[in-house]
PyMOL Python script that loads the backbone (N, CA, C, O; Angstrom):
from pymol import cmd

cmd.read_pdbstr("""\
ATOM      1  N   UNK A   1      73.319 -56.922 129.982  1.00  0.00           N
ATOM      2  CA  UNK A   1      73.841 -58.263 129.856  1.00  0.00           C
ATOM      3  C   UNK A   1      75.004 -58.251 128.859  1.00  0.00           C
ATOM      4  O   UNK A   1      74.985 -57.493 127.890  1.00  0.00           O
ATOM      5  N   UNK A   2      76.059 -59.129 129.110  1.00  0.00           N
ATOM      6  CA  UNK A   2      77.187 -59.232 127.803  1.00  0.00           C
ATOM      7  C   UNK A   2      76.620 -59.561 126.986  1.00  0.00           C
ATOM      8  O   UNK A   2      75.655 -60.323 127.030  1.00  0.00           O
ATOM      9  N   UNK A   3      77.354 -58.784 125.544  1.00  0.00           N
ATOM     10  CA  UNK A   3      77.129 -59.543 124.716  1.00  0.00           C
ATOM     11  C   UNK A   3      78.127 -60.431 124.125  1.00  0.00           C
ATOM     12  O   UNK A   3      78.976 -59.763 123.534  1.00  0.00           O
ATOM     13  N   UNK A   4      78.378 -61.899 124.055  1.00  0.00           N
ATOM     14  CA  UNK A   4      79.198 -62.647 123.640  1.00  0.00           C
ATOM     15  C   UNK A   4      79.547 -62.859 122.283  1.00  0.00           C
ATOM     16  O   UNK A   4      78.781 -63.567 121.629  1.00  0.00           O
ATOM     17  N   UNK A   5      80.788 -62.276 121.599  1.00  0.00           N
ATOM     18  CA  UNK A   5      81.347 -62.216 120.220  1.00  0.00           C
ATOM     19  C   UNK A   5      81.662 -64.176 120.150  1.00  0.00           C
ATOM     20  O   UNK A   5      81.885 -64.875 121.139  1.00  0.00           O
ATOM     21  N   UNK A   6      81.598 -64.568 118.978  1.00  0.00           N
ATOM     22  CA  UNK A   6      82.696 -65.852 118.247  1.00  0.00           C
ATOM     23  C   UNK A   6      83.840 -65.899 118.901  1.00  0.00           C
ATOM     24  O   UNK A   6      84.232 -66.883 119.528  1.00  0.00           O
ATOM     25  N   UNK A   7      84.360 -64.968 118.802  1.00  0.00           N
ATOM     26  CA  UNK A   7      85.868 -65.366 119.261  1.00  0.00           C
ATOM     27  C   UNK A   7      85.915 -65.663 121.285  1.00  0.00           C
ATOM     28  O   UNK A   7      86.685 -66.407 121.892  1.00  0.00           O
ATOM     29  N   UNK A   8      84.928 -64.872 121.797  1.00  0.00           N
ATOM     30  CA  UNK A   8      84.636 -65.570 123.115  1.00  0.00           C
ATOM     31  C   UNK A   8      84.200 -66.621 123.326  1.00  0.00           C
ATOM     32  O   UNK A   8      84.750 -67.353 124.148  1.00  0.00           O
ATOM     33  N   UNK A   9      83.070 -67.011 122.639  1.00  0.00           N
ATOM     34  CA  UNK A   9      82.462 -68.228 122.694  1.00  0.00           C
ATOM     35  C   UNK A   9      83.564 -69.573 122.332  1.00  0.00           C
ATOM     36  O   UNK A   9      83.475 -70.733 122.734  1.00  0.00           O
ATOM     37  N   UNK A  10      84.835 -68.825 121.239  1.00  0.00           N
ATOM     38  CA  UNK A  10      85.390 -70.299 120.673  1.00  0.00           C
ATOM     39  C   UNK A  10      86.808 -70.051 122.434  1.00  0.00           C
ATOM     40  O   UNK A  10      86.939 -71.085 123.090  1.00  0.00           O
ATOM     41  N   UNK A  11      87.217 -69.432 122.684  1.00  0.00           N
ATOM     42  CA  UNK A  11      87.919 -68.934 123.158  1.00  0.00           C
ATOM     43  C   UNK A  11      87.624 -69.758 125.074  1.00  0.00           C
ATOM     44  O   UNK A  11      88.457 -70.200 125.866  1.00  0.00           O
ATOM     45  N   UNK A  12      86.159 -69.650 125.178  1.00  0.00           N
ATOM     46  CA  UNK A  12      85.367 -70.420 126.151  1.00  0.00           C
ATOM     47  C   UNK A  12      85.118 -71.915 125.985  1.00  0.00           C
ATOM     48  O   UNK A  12      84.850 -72.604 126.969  1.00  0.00           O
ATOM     49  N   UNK A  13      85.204 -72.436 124.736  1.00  0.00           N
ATOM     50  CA  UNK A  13      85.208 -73.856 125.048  1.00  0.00           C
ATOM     51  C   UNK A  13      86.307 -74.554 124.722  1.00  0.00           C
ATOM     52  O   UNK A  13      86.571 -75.710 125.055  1.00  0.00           O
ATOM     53  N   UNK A  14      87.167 -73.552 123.822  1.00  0.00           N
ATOM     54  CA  UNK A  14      89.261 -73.816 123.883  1.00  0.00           C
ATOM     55  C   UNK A  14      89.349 -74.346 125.253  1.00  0.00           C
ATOM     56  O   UNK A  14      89.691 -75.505 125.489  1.00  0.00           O
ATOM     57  N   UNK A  15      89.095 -73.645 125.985  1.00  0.00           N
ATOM     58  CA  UNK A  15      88.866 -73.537 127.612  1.00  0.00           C
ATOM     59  C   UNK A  15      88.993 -74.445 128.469  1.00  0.00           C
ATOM     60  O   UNK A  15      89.803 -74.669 129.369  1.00  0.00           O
ATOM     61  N   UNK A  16      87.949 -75.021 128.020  1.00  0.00           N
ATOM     62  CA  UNK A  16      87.322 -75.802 128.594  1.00  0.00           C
ATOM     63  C   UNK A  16      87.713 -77.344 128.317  1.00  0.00           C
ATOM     64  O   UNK A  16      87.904 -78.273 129.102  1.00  0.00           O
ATOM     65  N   UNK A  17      87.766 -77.263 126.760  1.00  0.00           N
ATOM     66  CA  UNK A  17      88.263 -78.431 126.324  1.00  0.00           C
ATOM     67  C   UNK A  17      89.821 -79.032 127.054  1.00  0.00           C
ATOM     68  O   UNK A  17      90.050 -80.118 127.585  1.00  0.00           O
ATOM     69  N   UNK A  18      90.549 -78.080 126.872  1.00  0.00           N
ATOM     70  CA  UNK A  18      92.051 -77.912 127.659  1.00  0.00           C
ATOM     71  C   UNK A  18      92.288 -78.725 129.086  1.00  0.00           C
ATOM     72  O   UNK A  18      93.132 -79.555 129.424  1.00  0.00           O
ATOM     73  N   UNK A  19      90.829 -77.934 129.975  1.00  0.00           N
ATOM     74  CA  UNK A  19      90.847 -78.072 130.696  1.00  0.00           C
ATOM     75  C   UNK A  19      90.087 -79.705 131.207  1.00  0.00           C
ATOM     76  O   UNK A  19      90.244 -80.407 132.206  1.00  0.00           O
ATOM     77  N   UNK A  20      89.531 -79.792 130.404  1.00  0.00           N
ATOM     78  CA  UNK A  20      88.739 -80.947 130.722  1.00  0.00           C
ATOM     79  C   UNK A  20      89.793 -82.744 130.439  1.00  0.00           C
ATOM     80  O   UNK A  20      89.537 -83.915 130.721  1.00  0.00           O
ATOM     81  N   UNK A  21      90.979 -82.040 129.757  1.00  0.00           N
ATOM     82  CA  UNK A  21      91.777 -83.105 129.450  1.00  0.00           C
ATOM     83  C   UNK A  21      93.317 -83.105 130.795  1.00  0.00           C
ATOM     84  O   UNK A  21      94.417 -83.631 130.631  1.00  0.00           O
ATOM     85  N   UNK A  22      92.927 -82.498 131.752  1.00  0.00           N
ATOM     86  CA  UNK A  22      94.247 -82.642 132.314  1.00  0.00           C
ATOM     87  C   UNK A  22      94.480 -83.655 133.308  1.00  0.00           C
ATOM     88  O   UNK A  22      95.320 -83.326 134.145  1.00  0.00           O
ATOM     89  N   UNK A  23      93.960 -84.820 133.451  1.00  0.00           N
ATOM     90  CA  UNK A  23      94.170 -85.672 133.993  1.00  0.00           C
ATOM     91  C   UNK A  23      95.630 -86.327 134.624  1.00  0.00           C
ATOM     92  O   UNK A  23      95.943 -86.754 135.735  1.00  0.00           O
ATOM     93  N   UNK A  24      96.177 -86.212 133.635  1.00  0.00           N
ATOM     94  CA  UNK A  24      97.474 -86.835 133.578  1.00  0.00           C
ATOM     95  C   UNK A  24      98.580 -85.669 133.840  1.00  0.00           C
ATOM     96  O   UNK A  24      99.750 -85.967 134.079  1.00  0.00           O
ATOM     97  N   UNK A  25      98.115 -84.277 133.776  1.00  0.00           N
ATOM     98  CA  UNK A  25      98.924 -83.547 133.876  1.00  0.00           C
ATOM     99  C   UNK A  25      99.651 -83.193 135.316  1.00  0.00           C
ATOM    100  O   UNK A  25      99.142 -83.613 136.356  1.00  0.00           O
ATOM    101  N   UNK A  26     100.860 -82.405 135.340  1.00  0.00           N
ATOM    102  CA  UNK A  26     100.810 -82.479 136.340  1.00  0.00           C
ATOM    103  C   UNK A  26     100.180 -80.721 137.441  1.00  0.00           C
ATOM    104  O   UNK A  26      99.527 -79.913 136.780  1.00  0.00           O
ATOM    105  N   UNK A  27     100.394 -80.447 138.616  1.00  0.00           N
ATOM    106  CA  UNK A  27      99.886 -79.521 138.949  1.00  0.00           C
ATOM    107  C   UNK A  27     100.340 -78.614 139.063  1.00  0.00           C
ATOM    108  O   UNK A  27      99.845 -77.851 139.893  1.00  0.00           O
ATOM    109  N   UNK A  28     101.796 -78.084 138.136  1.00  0.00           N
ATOM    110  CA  UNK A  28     102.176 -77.125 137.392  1.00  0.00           C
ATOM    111  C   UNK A  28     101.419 -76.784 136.183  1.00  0.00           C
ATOM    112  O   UNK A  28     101.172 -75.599 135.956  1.00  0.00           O
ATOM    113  N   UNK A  29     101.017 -77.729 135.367  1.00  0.00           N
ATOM    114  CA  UNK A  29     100.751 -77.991 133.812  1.00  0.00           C
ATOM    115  C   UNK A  29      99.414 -77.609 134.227  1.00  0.00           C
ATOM    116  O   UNK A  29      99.152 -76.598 133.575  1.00  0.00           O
ATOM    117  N   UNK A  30      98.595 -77.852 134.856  1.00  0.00           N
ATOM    118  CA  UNK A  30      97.261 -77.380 135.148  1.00  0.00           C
ATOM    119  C   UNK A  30      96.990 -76.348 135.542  1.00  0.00           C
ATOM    120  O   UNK A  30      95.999 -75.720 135.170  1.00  0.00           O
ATOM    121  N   UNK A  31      97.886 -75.925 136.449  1.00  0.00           N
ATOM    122  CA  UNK A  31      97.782 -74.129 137.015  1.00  0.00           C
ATOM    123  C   UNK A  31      98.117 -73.605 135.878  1.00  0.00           C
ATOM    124  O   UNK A  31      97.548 -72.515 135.934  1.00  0.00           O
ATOM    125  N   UNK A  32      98.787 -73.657 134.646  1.00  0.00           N
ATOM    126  CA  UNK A  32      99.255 -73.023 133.391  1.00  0.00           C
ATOM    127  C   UNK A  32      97.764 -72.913 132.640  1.00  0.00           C
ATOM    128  O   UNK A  32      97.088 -71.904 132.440  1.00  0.00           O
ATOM    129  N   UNK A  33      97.499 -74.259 132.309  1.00  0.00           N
ATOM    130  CA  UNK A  33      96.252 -74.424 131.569  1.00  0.00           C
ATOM    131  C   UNK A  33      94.851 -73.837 131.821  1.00  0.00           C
ATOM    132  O   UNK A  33      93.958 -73.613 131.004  1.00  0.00           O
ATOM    133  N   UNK A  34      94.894 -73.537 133.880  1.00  0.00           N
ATOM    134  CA  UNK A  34      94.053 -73.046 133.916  1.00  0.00           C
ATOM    135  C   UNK A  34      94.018 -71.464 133.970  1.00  0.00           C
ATOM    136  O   UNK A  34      93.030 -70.732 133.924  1.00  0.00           O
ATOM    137  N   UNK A  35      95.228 -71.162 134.070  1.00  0.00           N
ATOM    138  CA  UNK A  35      95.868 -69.425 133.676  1.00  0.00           C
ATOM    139  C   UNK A  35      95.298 -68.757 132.291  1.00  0.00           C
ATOM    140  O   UNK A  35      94.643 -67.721 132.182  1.00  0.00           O
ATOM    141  N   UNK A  36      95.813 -69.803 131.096  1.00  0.00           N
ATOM    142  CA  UNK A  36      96.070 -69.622 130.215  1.00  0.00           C
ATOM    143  C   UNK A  36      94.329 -69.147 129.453  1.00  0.00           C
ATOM    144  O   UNK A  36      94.052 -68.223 128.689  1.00  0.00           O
ATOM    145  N   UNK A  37      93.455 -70.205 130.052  1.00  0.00           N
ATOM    146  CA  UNK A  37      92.034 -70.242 130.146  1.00  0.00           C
ATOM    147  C   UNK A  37      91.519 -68.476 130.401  1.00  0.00           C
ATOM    148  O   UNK A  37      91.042 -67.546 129.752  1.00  0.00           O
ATOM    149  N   UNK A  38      91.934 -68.755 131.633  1.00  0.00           N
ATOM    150  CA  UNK A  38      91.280 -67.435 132.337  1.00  0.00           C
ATOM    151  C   UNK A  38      91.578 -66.058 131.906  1.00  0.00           C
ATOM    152  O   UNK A  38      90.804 -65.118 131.727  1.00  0.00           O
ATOM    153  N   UNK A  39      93.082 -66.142 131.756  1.00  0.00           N
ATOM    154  CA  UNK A  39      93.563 -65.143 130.661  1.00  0.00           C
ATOM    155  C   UNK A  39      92.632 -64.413 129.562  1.00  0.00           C
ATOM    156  O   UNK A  39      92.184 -63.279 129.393  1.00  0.00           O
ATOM    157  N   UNK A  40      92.568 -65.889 128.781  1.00  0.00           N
ATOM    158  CA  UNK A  40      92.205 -65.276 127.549  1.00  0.00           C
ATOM    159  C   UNK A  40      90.983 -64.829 127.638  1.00  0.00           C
ATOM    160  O   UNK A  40      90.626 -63.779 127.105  1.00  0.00           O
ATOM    161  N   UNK A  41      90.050 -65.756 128.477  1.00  0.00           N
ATOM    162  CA  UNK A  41      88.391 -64.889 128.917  1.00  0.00           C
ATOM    163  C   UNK A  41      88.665 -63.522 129.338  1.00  0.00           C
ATOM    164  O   UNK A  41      88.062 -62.599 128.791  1.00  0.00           O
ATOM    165  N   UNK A  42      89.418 -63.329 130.152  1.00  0.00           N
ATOM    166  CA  UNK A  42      89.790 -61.801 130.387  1.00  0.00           C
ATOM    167  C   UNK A  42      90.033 -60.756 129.911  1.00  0.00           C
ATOM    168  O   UNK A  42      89.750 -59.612 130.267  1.00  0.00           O
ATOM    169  N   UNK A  43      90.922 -61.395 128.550  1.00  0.00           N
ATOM    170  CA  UNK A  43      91.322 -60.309 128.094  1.00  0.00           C
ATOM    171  C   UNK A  43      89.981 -60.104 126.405  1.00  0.00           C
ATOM    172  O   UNK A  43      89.856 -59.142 125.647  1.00  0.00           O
ATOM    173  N   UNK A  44      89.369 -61.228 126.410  1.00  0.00           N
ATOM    174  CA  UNK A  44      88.482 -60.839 125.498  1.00  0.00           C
ATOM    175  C   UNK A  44      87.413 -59.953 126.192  1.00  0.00           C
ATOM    176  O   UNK A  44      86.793 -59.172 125.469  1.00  0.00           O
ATOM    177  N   UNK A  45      87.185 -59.985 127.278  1.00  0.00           N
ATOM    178  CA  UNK A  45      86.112 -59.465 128.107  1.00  0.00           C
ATOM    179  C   UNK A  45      86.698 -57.743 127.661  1.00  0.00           C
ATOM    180  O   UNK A  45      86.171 -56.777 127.109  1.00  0.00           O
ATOM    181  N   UNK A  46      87.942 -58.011 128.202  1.00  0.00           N
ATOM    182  CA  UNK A  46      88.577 -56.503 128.699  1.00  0.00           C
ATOM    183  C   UNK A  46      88.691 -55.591 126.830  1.00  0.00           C
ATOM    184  O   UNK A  46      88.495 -54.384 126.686  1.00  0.00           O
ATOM    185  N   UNK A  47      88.925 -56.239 126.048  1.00  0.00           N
ATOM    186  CA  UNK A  47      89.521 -55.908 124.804  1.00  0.00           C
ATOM    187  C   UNK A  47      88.184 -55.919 124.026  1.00  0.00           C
ATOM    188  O   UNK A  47      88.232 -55.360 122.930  1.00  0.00           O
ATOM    189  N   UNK A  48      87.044 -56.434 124.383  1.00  0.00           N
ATOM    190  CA  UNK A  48      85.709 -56.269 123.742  1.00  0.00           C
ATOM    191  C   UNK A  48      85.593 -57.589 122.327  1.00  0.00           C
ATOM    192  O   UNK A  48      85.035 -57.478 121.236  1.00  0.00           O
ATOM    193  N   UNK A  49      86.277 -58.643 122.850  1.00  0.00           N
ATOM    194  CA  UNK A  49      86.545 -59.470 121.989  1.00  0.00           C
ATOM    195  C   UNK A  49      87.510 -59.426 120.838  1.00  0.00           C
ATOM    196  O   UNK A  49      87.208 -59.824 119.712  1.00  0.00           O
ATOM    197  N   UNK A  50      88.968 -58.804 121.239  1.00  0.00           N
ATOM    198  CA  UNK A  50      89.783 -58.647 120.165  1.00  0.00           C
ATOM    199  C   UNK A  50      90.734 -59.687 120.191  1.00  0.00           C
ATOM    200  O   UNK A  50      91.387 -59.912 121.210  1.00  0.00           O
ATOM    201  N   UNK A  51      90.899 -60.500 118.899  1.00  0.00           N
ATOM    202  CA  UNK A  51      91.980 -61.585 119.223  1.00  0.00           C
ATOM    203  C   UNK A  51      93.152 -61.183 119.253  1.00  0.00           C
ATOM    204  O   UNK A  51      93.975 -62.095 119.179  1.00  0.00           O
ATOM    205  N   UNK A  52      93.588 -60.101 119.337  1.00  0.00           N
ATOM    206  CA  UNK A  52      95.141 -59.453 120.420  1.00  0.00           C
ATOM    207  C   UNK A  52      94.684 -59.861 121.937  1.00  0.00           C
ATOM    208  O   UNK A  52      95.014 -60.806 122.653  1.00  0.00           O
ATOM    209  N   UNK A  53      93.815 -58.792 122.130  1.00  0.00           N
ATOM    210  CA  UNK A  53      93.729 -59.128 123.630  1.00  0.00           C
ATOM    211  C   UNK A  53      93.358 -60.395 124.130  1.00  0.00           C
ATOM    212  O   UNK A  53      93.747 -60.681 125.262  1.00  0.00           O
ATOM    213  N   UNK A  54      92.614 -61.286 123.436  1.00  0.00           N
ATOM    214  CA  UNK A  54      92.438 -62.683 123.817  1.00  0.00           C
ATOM    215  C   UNK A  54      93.719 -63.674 123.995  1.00  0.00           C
ATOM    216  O   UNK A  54      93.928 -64.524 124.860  1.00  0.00           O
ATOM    217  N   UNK A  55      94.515 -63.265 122.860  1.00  0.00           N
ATOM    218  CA  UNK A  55      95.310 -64.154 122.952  1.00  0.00           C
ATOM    219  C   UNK A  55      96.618 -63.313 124.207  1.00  0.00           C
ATOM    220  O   UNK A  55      96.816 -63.848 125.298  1.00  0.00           O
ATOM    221  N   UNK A  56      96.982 -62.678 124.011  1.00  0.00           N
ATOM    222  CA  UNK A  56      97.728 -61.364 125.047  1.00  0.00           C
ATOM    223  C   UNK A  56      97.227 -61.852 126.249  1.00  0.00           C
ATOM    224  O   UNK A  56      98.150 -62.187 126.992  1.00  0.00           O
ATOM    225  N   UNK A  57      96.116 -62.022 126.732  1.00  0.00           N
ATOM    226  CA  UNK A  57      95.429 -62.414 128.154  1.00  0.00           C
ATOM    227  C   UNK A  57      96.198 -63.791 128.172  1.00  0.00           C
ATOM    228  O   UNK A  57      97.106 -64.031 128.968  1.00  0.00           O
ATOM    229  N   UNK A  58      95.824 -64.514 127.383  1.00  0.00           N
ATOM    230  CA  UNK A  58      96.247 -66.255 127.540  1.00  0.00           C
ATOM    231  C   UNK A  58      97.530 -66.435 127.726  1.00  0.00           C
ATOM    232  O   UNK A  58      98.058 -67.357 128.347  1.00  0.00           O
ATOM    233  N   UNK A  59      98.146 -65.362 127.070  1.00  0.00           N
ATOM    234  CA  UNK A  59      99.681 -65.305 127.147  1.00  0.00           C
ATOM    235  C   UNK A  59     100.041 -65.090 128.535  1.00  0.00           C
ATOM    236  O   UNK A  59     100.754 -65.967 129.023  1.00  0.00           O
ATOM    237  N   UNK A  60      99.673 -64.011 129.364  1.00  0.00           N
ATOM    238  CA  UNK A  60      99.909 -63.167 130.301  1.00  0.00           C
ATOM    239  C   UNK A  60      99.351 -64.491 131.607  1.00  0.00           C
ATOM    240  O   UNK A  60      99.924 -64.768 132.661  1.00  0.00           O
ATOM    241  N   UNK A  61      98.298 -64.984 131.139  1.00  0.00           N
ATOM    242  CA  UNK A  61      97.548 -65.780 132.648  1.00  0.00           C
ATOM    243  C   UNK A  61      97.987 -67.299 132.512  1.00  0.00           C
ATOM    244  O   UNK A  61      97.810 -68.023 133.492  1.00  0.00           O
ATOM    245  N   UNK A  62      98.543 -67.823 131.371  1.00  0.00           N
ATOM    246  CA  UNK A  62      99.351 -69.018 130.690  1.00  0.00           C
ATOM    247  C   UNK A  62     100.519 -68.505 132.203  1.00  0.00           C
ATOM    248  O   UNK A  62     100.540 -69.177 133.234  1.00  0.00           O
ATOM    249  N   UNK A  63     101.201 -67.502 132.049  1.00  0.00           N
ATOM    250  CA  UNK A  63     102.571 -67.361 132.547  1.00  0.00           C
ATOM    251  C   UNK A  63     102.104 -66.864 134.263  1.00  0.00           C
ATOM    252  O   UNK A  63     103.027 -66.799 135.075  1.00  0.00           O
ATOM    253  N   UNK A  64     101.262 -66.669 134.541  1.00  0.00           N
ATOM    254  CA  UNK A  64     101.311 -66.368 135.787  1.00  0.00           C
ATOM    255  C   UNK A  64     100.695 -67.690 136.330  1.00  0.00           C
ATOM    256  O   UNK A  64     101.248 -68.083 137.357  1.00  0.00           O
ATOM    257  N   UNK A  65      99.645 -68.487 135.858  1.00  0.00           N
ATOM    258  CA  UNK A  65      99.376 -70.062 136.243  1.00  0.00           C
ATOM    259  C   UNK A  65     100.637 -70.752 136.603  1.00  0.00           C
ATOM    260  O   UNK A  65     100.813 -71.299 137.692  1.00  0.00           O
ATOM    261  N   UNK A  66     101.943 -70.681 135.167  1.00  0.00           N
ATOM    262  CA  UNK A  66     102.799 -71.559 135.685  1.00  0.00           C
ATOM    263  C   UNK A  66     103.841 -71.033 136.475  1.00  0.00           C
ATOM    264  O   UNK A  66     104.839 -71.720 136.693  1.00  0.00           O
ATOM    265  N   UNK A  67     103.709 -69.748 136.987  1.00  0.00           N
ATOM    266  CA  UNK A  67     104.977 -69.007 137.667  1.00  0.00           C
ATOM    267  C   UNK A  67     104.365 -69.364 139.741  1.00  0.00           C
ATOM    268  O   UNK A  67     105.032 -69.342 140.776  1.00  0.00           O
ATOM    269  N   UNK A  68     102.797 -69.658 139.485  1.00  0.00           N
ATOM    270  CA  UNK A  68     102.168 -69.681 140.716  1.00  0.00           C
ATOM    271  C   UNK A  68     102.302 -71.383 141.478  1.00  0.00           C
ATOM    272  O   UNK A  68     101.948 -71.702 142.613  1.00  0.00           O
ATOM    273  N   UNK A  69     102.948 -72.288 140.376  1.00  0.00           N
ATOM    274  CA  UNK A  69     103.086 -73.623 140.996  1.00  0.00           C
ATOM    275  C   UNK A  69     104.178 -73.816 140.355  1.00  0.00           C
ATOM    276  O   UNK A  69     103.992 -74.430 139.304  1.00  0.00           O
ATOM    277  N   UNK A  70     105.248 -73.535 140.566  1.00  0.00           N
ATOM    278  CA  UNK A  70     106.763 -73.930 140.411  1.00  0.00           C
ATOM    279  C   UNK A  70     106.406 -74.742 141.321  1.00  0.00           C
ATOM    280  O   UNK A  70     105.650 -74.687 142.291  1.00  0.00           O
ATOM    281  N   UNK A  71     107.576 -76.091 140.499  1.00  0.00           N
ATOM    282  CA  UNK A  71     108.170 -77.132 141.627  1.00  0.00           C
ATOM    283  C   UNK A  71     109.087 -76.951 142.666  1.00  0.00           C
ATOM    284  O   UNK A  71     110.133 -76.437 142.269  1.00  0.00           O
ATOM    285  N   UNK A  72     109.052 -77.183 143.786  1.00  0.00           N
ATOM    286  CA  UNK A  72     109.842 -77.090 144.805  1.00  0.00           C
ATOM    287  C   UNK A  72     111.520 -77.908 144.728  1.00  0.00           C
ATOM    288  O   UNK A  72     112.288 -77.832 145.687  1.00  0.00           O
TER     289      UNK A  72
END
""", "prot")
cmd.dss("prot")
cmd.show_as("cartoon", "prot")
cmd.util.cbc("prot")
cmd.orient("prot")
């Protein structure tokens, strides 16, 4: 089973929180937010909970969220 470090756990409800506020956003700003999310779970997963790689992930899935819903 994982074991879940602090910095995943805060990193998971950053997350969430982000995500739970995008109402108003639009569906560029949300594919970012939800990149940016997934990212950083990823890269803490991948990095064993290192806040380089956490934040490096968020960076990396931040930019591919908003590169995946450009406006037309």
């Amino acid at each position: 089973m994982f074991s879940f470090k602090i910095s995943q756990t805060v990193s998971i409800l950053c997350s969430l929180v982000i995500v739970s506020g995008c109402s108003g956003m639009s569906e560029q700003d949300k594919s970012t937010a939800v990149g940016a999310g997934a990212g950083a779970l990823g890269g803490a997963v991948l990095t064993g909970g290192s806040p380089i790689g956490t934040v490096g992930g968020a960076a990396v899935g931040g930019y591919i969220g908003h590169e995946t819903q450009k406006s037309k």
